[in-house]
N, C-alpha and C positions, 0 to 999 in steps of 0.2 A: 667793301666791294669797289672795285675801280669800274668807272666808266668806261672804261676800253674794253674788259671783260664783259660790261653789261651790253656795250653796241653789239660785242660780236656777239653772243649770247641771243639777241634780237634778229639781228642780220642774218641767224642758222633758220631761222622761218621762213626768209626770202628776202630779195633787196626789197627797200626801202629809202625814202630820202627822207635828211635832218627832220622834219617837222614831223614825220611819222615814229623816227626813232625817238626823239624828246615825248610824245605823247603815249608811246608804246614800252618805253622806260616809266612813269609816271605812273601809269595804268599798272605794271608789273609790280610798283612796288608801293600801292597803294597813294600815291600821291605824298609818301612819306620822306621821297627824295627828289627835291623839284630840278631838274637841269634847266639852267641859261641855255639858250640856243646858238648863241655864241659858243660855248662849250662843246656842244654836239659837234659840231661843223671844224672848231681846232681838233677834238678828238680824231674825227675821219680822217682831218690831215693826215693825223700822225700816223692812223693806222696804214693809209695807200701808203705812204713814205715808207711806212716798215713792211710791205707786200704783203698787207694782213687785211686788205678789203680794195675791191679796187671801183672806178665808177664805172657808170653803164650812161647810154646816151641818155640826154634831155629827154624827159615827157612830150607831152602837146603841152602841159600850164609852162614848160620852162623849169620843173625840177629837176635835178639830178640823182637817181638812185645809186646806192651801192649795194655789191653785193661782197658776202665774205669771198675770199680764197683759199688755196689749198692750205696753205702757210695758217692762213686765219682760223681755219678748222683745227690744225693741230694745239696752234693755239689755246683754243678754247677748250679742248681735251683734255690739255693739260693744265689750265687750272679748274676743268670741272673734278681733276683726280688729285687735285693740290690740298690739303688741307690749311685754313686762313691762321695763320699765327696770331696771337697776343700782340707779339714785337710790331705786326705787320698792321696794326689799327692805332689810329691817331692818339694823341695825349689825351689822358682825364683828366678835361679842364677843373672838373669837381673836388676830385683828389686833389687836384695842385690847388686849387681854390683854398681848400680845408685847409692842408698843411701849411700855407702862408697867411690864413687867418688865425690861426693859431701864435705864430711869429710875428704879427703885426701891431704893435701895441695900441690897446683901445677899442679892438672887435670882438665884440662877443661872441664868440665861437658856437657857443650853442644857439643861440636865437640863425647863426647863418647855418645849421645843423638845421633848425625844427623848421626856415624858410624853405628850404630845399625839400623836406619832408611832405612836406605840403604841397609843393608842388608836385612831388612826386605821385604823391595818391590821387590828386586832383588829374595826373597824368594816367595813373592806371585806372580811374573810374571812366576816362575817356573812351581809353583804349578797349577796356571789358565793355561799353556800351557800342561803339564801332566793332564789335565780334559779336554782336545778337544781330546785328544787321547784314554783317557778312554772307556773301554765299559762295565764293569760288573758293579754291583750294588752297593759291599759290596767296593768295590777299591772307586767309583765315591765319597760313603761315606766318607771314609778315607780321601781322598783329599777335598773334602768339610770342614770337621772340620779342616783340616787344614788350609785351605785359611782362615776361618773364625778365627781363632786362628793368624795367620799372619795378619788380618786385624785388629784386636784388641790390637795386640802389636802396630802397628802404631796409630794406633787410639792414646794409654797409652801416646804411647811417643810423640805424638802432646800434649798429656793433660803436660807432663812434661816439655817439649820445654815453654809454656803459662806460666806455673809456674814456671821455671827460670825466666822467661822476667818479670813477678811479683814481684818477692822474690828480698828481699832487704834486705841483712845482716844488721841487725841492728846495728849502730856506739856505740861501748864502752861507758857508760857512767862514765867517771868521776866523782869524788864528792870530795870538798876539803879535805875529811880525808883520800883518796887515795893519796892525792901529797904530795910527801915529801917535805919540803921546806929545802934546806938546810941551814947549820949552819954557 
């Protein structure tokens, strides 16, 4: 999810200023994605600069609210009817982890397999005890994909545990025009 999409997404409720959206982001997403407030505030730049939010006068405290735009609505339409690609979500650090643990001479592959594992359960016993506590909807969600997302990684990494236990570096083959025989 980009943060652009998520101010405007927040901003279709009504204006708001930075400290509202950083806490109202937070709250939307379980507190599972923390915004800098620094971030909020570059964010809005960008978005008035692209005529996708624009500000509204100072409060009486001296905030500045914004509200979305016309531009900013269509916006947000179109990636509420966008579907999120694969391509379009950052690198798996874990995969890239694995596959140069593997390549790295000296690491025990599996012990950084049953590490990760471990964490991972210890991750989803967290996440199934924060969903007995849950009561709204859009939260139960969040934690849903996650557990389901933390069950997949253990899932992976049982598939990758298998495929150690498989995998059998193949032995060097020799051929007499490699051996040097000496003189």
């Amino acid at each position: 999810m980009s943060v652009k999409h998520g101010l405007l997404a927040l901003l279709e409720r009504g204006p708001m200023y930075g400290y509202q959206l950083r806490a109202a982001f937070e709250a939307s997403t379980g507190g599972t994605w923390p915004l800098n407030i620094g971030q909020v505030y570059t964010t809005l730049s960008r978005l008035e600069r692209d005529d996708l939010v624009r500000p509204l006068p100072e409060n009486d405290t001296g905030q500045r609210p914004y509200e979305i735009t016309e531009q900013g609505h269509a916006e947000l339409a179109k990636w509420f009817s966008s579907p999120v690609s694969r391509a379009d979500r950052p690198r798996d650090e874990l995969a890239i982890k694995l596959a140069l643990a593997m390549t790295t001479p000296g690491v025990d592959v599996r012990a950084v397999v049953q590490t990760q594992r471990t964490a991972a359960v210890r991750t989803l016993q967290e996440y199934t005890r924060l969903k007995t506590k849950a009561d709204d909807l859009p939260w139960l969600l969040v934690l849903d994909n996650m557990i389901f997302q933390a069950e997949a990684e253990v899932r992976w990494l049982d598939h990758c545990e298998a495929s150690l236990a498989r995998y059998e570096a193949p032995e060097p083959v020799v051929t007499d025009t490699e051996i040097e025989v000496p003189r």
